[in-house]
Residue frames relative to the residue before (quaternion, step in Angstrom):
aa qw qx qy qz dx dy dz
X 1.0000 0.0000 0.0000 0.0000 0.00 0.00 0.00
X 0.2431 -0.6910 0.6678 0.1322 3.72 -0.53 0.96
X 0.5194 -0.7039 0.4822 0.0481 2.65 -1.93 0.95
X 0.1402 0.8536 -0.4799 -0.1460 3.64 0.48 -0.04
X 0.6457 -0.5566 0.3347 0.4015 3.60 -1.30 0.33
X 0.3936 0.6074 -0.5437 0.4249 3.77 1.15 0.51
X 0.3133 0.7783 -0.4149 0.3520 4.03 1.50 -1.00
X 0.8482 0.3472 -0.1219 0.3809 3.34 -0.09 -1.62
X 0.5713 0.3997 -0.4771 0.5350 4.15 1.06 0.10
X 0.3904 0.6800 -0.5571 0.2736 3.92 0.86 -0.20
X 0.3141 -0.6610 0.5182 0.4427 3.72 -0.93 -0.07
X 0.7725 -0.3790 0.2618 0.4371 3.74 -1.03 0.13
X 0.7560 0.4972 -0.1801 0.3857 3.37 0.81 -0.83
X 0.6187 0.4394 -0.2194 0.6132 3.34 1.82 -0.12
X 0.5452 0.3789 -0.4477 0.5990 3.79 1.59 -0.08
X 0.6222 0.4846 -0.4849 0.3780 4.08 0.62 -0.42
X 0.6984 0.5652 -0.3241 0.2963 3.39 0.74 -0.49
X 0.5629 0.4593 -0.3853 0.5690 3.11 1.11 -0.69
X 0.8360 0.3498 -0.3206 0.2757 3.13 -0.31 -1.27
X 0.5333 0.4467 -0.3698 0.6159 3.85 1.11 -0.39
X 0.6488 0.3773 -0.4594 0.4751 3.81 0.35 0.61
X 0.5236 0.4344 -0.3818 0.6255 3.74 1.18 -0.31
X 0.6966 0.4508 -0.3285 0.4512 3.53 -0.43 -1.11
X 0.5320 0.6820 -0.2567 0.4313 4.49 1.03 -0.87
X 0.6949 0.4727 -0.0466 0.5399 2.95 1.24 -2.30
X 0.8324 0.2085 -0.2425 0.4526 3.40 0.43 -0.67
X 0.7416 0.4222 -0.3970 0.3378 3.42 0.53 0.15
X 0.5748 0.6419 -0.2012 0.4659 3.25 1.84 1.05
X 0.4430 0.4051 -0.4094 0.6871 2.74 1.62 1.05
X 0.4964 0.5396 -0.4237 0.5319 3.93 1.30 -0.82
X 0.5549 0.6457 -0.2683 0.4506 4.40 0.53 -1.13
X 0.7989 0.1487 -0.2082 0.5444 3.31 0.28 -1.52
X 0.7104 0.2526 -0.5716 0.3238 3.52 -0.21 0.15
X 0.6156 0.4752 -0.4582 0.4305 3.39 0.04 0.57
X 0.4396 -0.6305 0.5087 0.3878 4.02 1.57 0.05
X 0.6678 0.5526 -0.4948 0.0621 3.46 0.37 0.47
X 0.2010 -0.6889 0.4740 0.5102 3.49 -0.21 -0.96
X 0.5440 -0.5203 0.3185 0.5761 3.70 -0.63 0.28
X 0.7515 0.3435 -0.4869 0.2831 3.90 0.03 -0.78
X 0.5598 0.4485 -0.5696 0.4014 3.75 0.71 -0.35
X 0.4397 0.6289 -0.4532 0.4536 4.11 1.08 -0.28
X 0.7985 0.4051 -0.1770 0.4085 3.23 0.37 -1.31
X 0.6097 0.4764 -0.3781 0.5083 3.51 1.07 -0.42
X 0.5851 0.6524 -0.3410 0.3401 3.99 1.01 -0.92
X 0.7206 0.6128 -0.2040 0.2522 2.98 0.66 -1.78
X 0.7761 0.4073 -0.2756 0.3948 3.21 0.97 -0.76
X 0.5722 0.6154 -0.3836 0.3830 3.37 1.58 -0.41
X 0.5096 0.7211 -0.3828 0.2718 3.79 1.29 -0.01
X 0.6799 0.3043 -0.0996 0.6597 3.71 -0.38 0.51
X 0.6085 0.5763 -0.2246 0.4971 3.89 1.34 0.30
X 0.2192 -0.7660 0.5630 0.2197 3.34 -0.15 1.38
X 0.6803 -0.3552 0.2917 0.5709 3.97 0.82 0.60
X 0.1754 -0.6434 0.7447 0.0241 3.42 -1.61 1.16
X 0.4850 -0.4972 0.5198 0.4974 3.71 -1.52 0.14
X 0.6398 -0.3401 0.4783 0.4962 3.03 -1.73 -0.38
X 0.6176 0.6226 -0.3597 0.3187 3.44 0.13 -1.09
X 0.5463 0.5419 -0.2315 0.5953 3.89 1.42 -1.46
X 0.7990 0.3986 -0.1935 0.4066 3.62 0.56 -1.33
X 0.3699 0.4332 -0.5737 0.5886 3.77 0.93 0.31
X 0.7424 0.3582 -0.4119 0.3883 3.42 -0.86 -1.99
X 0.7898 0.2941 -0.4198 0.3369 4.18 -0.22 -0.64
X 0.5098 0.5435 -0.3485 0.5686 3.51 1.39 -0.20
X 0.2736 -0.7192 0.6050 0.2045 3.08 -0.10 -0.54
X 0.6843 0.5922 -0.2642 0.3337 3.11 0.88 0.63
X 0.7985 -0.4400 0.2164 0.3492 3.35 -1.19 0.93
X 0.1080 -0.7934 0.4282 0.4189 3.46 0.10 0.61
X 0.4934 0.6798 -0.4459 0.3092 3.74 1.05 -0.15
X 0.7049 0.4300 -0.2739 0.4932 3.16 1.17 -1.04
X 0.4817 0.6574 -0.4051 0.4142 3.59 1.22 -1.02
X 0.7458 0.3660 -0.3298 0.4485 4.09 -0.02 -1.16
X 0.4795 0.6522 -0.3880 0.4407 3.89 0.75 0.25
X 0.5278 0.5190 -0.1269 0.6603 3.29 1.37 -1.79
X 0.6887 0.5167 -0.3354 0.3826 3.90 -0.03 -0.82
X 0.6978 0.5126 -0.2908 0.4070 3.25 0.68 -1.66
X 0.6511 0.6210 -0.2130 0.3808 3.25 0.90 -1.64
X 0.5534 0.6366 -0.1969 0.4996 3.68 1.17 -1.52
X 0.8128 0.1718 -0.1347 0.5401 3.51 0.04 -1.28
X 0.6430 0.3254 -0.5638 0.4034 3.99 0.31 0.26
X 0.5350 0.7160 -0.3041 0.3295 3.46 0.97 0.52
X 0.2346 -0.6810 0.3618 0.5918 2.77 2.13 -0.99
X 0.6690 0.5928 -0.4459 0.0456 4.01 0.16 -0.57
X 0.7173 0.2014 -0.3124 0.5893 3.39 1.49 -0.10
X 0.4110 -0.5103 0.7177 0.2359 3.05 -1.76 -0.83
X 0.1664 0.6053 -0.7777 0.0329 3.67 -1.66 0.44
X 0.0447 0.5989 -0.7889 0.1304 2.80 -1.77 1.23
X 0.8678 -0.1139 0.2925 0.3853 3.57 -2.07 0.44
X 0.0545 -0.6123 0.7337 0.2893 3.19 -1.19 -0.28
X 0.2651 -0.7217 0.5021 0.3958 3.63 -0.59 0.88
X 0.6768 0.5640 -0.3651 0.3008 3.57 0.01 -0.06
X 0.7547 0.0897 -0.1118 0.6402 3.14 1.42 -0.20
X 0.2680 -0.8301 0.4191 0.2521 3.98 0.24 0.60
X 0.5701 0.6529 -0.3521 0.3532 3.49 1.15 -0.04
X 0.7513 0.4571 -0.2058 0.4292 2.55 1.19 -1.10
X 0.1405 -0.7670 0.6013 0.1743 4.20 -1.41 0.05
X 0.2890 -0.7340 0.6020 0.1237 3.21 -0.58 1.68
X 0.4684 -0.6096 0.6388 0.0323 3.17 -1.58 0.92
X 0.1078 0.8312 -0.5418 0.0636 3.65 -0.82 1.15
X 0.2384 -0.6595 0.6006 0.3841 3.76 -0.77 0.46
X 0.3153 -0.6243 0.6920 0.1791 3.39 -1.99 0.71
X 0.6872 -0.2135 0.1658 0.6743 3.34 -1.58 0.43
X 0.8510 0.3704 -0.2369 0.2871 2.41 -1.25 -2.60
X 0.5903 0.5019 -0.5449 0.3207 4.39 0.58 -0.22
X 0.6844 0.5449 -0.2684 0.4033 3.13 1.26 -1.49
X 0.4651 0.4398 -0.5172 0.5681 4.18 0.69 -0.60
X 0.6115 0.5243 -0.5041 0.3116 3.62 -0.47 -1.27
X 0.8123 0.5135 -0.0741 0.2664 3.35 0.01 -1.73
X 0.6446 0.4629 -0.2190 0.5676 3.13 1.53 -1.07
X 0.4548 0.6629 -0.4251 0.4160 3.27 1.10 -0.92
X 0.8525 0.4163 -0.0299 0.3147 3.08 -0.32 -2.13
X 0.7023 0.3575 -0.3329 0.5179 3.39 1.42 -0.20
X 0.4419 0.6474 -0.4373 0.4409 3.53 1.28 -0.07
X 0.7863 0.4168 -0.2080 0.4059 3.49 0.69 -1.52
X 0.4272 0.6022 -0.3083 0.5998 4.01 1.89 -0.43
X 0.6813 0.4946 -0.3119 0.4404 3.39 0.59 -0.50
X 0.7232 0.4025 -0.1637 0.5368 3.23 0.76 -1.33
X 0.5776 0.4081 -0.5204 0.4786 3.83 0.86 0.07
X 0.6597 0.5244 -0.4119 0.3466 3.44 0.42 -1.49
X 0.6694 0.4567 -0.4451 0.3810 3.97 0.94 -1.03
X 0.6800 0.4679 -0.4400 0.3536 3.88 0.68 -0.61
X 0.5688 0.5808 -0.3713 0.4486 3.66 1.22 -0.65
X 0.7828 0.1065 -0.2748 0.5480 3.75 0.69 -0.24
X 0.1331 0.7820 -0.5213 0.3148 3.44 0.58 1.26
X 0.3644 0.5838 -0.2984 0.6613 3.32 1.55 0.63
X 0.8749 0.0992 -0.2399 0.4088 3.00 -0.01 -0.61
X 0.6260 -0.4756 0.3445 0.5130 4.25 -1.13 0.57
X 0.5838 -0.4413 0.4900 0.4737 4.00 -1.26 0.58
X 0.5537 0.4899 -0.4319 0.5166 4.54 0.47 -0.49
X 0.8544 0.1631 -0.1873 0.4564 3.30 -0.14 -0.64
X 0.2181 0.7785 -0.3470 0.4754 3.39 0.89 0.73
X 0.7610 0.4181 0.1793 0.4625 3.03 0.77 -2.39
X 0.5851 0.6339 -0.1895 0.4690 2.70 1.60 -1.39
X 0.6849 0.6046 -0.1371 0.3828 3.08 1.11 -1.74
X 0.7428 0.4649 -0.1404 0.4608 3.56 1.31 -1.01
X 0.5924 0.3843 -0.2492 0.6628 3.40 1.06 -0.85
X 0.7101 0.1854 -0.5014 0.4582 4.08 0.19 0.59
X 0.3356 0.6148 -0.5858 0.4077 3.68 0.76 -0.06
X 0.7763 0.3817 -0.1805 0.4681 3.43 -0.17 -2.40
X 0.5695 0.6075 -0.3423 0.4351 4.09 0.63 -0.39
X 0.6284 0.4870 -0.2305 0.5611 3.20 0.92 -1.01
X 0.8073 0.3129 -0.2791 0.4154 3.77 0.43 -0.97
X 0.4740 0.7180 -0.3246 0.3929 3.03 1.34 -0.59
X 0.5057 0.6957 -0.1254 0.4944 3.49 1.39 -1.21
X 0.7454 0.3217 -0.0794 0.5784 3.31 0.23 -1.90
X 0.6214 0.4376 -0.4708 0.4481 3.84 0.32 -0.08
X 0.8310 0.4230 -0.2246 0.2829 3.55 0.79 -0.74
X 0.4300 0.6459 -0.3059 0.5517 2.43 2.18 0.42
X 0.3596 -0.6282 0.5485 0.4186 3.61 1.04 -0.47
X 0.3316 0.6266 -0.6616 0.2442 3.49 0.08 1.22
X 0.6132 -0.6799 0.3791 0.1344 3.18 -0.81 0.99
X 0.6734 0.4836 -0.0799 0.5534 3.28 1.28 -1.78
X 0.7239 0.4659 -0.4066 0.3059 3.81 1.22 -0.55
């Protein structure tokens, strides 16, 4: 999809769409060779660098359903990439861990997401680049401390 200089009168929510429909397309073929699907992605990513979160933690950073989320789980850990056990401190809860072979996975797959997302804004200088990310995460950052809900 070319860009043309009409692009920039769009409101914000018609430039996310497109472009979060390119960025979808191409980072779905990066997913399947790695066996994921993007939401068991999305549910991984955050467990990295994580001595292990409950489920309950791992919806709210997922964003996801926790009904739908323990499906994703089951699937995850007969796979080998995570683990859940007890929390001893609280038996109700089950903490969620990545294992090695979760953590390669993850790094993998975010190594190679990385390296698309950098050719996709290969347009713009490596500064604004950075620029481009650190006001994105600013921007939510913002709306969370507002008590937006959606951020």
């Amino acid at each position: 999809m070319a860009a043309t200089d009409e692009d920039a009168e769009d409101d914000l929510g018609a430039l996310f769409s497109r472009l979060l429909q390119v960025v979808g397309d191409r980072e779905e073929p990066i997913l399947a060779a790695h066996g994921l699907t993007m939401w068991e992605y999305v549910i991984l990513v955050p467990l990295l660098g994580q001595p292990g979160l409950s489920q309950k933690e791992l919806a709210a950073r997922s964003r996801r359903d926790p009904t739908r989320l323990i499906g994703n789980l089951d699937a995850l850990e007969e796979r080998g990439l995570i683990t859940r056990a007890v929390d001893a401190a609280d038996r109700r809860r089950r903490m969620v861990q990545l294992t090695g072979s979760g953590r390669e996975v993850v790094r993998d797959t975010r190594r190679q997401i990385r390296a698309m997302e950098a050719d996709l804004l290969a347009v713009l200088p490596p500064g604004e680049q950075a620029a481009l990310r650190q006001n994105l995460a600013a921007t939510l950052r913002s709306l969370r401390e507002r008590g937006s809900d959606q951020a």
